[in-house]
C-alpha positions in Angstrom: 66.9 112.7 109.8 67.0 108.9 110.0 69.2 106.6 112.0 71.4 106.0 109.1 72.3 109.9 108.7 72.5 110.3 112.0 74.5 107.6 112.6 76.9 108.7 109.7 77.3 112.2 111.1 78.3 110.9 114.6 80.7 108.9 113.4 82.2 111.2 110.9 82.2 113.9 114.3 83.8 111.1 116.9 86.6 111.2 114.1 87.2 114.6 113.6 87.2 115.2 118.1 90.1 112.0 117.2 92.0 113.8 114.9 92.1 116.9 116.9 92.7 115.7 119.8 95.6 113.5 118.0 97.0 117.0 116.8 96.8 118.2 120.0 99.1 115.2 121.8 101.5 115.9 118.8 101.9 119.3 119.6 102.1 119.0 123.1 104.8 116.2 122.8 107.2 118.2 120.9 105.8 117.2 117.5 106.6 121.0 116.6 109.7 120.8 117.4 110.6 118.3 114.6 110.7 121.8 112.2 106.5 121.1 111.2 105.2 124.2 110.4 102.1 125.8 108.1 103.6 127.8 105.9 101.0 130.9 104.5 102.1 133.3 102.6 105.6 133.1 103.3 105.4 132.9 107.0 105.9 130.2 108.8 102.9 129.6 111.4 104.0 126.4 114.0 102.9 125.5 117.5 99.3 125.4 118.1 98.0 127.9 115.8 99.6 126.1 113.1 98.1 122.8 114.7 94.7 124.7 114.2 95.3 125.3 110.3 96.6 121.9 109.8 93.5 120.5 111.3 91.2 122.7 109.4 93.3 121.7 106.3 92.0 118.1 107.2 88.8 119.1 108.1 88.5 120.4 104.4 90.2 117.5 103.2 87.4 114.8 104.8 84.7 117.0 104.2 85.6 117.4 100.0 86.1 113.5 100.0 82.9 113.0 101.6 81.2 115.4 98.8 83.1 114.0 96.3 82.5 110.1 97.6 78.7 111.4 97.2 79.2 112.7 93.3 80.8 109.6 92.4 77.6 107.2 94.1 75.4 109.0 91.9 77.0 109.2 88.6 77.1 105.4 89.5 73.7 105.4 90.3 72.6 107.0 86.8 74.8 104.7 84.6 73.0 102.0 86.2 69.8 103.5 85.6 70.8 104.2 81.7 71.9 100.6 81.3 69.3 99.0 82.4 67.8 100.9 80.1 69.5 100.0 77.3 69.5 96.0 78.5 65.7 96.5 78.7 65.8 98.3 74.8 67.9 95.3 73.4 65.6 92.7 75.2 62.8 94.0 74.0 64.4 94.5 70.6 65.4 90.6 70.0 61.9 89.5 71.2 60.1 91.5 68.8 63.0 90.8 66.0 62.1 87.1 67.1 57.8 87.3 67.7 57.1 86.1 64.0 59.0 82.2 65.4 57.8 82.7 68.5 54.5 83.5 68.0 53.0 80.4 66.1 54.6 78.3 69.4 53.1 80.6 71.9 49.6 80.3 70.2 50.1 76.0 70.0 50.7 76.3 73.8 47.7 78.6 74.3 45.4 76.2 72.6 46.8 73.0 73.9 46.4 74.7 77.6 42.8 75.7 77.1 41.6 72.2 75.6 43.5 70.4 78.4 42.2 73.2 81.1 39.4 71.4 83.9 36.0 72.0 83.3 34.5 73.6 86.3 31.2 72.5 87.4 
């Protein structure tokens, strides 16, 4: 694993210790109190254990943005690949459309270098 991976997986770890522990203090201050509750299937679940299913709700929540943040780099990544691609096709395309002007000049050049080229000793 390099630095950057590991550095990525701390980080996303220090944030999800932040986030329970920030469930935690909103528990223990009474946040329950204010009627929040986990409802699953049809019962209500509050307190701490519904503090526990919340979090693992957000747990899930980070964890599919993170996979779908990852999806989205490398579709990205392969339409950048395919248009190159396609820039490198047309390119290549309007020079060969355009080798029958060019060519003439490109030789002119060629012979004007190698007459005016040093003689080495």
């Amino acid at each position: 694993m390099n630095t950057r991976t590991r550095n990525y997986l701390l980080s996303f770890t220090a944030l999800l210790i932040l986030a329970a522990i920030a469930v935690c203090a909103l528990v223990a201050m009474g946040g329950s109190d204010a009627g929040w509750a986990v409802t699953m299937d049809g019962d209500t679940v509050d307190g701490f254990a519904g503090a526990g299913f919340a979090f693992g709700g957000l747990v899930i929540g980070a964890v599919a943005t993170v996979f779908a943040l990852a999806v989205v780099g490398a579709v990205l990544a392969g339409v950048s690949l395919v248009l190159i691609g396609v820039f490198a096709f047309v390119l290549l395309a309007i020079l060969l459309a355009l080798a029958p002007v060019i060519l003439p000049v490109v030789l002119l050049v060629a012979l004007i270098a190698f007459i005016a080229r040093k003689k080495r000793a």
